[in-house]
C-alpha positions in Angstrom: 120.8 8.4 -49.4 123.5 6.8 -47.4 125.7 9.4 -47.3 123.2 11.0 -45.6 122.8 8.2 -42.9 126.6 8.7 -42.4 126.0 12.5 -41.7 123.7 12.2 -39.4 125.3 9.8 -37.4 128.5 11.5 -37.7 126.6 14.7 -36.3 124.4 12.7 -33.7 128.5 11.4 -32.6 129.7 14.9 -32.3 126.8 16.0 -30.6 127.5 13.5 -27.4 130.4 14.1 -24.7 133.2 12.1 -24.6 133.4 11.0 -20.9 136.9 9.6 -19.6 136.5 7.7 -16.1 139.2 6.5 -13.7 138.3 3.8 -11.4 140.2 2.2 -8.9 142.4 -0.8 -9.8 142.7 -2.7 -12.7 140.0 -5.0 -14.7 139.8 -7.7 -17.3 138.4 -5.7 -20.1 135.5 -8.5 -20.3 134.0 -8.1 -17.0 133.0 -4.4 -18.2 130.5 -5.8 -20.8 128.2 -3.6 -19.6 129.6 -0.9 -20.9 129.0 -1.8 -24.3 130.9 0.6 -26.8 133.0 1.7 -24.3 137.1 1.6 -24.1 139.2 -0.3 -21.0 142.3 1.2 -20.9 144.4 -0.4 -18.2 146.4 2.6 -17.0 150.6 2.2 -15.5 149.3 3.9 -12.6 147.6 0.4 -11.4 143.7 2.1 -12.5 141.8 1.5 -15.4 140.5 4.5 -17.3 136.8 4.1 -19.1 136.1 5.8 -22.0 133.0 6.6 -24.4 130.1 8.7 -25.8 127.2 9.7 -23.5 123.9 10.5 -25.1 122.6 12.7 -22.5 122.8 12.9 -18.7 120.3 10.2 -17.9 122.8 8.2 -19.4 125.5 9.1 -17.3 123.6 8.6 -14.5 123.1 5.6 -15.7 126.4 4.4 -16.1 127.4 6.3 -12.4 125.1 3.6 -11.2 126.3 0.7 -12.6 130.3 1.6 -11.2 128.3 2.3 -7.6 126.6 -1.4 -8.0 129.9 -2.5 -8.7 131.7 -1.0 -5.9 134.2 0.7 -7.9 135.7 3.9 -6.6 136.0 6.6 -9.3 139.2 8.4 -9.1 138.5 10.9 -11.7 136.2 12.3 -14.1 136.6 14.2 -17.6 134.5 15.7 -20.5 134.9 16.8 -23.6 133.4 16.8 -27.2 136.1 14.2 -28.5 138.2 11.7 -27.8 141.6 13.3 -26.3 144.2 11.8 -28.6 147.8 12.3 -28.3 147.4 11.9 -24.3 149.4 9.1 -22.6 146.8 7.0 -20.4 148.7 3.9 -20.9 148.8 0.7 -22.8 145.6 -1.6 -23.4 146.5 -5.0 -21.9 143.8 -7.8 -22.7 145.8 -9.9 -19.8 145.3 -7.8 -17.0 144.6 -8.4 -13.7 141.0 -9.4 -12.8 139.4 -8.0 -10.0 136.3 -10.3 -8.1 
């Protein structure tokens, strides 16, 4: 029985988009909590990249709104069915700059 659970989740997973996100400048990881599940990835270019599974487009919309109430402008946008690994976005940094 549970290694059916872990099927279906692993095939609910690979049924959502991965979305990768460039905004603007570059964040404390913690002030992103909203984004719950989500990667920060500061990048060297001075941006931070956001990364995760979307459900469905609702939820993207979703999470469009929450970067406009934030004021963040988004630099980039990518899709794809996983995680692009391999890729050089740059190093995670726990210590990096806040932005108000």
């Amino acid at each position: 029985m549970t290694d059916e659970m872990g099927k279906e989740r692993l095939q609910e997973q690979n049924s959502q988009d991965w979305y990768e996100i460039e905004v603007e400048g570059q964040f404390n990881p913690g002030w992103f909590d909203w984004l719950d599940g989500w990667e920060i990835t500061p990048l060297l270019s001075g941006n931070t990249l956001l990364s995760g599974r979307v459900v469905d487009q609702p939820a993207l919309h979703g999470i469009f709104a929450r970067i406009r109430d934030l004021n963040l402008k988004i630099i980039s946008l990518k899709k794809s069915v996983s995680p692009q690994s391999g890729e050089p976005r740059g190093k995670k940094n726990m210590n990096s700059k806040s932005k108000p």
